[in-house]
N, C-alpha and C positions, 0 to 999 in steps of 0.2 A: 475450454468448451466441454470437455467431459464433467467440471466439476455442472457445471450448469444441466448435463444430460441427468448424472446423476440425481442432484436437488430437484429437478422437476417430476424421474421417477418415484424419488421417496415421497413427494409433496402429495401424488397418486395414492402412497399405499399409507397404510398404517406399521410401521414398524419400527427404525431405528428413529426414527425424529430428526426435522431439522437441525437443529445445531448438533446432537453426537454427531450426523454426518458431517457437517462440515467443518466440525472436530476432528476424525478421523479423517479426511480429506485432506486439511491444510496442515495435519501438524507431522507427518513427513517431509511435507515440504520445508515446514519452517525449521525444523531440525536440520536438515540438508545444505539449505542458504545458510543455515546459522553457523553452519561445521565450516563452510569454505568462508564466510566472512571472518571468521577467527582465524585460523587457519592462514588466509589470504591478508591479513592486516588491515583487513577494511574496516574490522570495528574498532579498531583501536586509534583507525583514521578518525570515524566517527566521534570516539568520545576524545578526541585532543581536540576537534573543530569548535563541542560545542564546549568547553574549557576555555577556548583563546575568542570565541564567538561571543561569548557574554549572553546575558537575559533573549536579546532580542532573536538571538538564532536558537535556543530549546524552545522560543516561542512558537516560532515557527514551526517546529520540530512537532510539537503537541499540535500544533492546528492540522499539518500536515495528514498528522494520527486518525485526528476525530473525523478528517474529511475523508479518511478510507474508509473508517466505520460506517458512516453514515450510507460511502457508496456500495458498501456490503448490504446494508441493510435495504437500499432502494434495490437492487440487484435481485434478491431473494422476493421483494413486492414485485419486482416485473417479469418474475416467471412465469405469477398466474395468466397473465396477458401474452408477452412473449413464448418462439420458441427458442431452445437452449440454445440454437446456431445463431436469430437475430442477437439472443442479449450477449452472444459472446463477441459477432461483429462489436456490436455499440460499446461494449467495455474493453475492446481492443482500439476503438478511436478516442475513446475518454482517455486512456492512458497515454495518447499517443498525444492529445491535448495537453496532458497534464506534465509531459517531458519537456514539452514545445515552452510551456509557461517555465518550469524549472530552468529552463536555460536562459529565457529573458529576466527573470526575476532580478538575478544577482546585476542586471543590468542597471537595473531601474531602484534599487535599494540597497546601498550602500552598509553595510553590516559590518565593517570594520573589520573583516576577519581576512588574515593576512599581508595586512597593510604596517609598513613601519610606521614605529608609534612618533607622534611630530615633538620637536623639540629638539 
């Protein structure tokens, strides 16, 4: 919610610009996550998944990607309309959608990763 307070005051003023702020916004964060996913052996989870996962799951992985982007970029358009507390509700229930679909997913599409190989 504060990234959203913040973007909506700088949207007001003229000065650092949309994207350095949310430049200097997220890339603490991403440095942070990025220290304990190393650190915590998740990225190295990561890159053996998509190694034994094949084509179909970095597919996924890239779609995954663009459909953040995109929800970044719709987020930033619905500032002018919203305020930072509605769009932070809504993008705390899109996410909350988007966990709900990640955990049926592997239900409903078989991806072959982790499965002994037949033969």
């Amino acid at each position: 919610a504060s990234k959203y307070v913040l973007l909506r005051r700088e949207r007001n003023r003229r000065g650092l610009g949309l994207p350095s702020l949310v430049f200097w916004v997220d890339m603490p964060a991403f440095t942070v996550c990025t220290a304990i996913a190393l650190c915590d052996g998740e990225f190295k989870t990561l890159v053996d998944a998509l190694v034994d996962g094949g084509p179909a799951l970095s597919a996924l992985l890239f779609v995954a990607a663009c459909v953040s982007g995109v929800g970044f970029g719709s987020q930033v358009f619905a500032l002018r309309f919203l305020s930072a507390l509605d769009l932070s509700a809504v993008n705390s229930a899109a996410h909350l959608l988007y966990a709900l679909a990640a955990l049926r997913l592997p239900t409903l599409v078989s991806l072959g990763v982790g499965e002994p190989p037949e033969g």
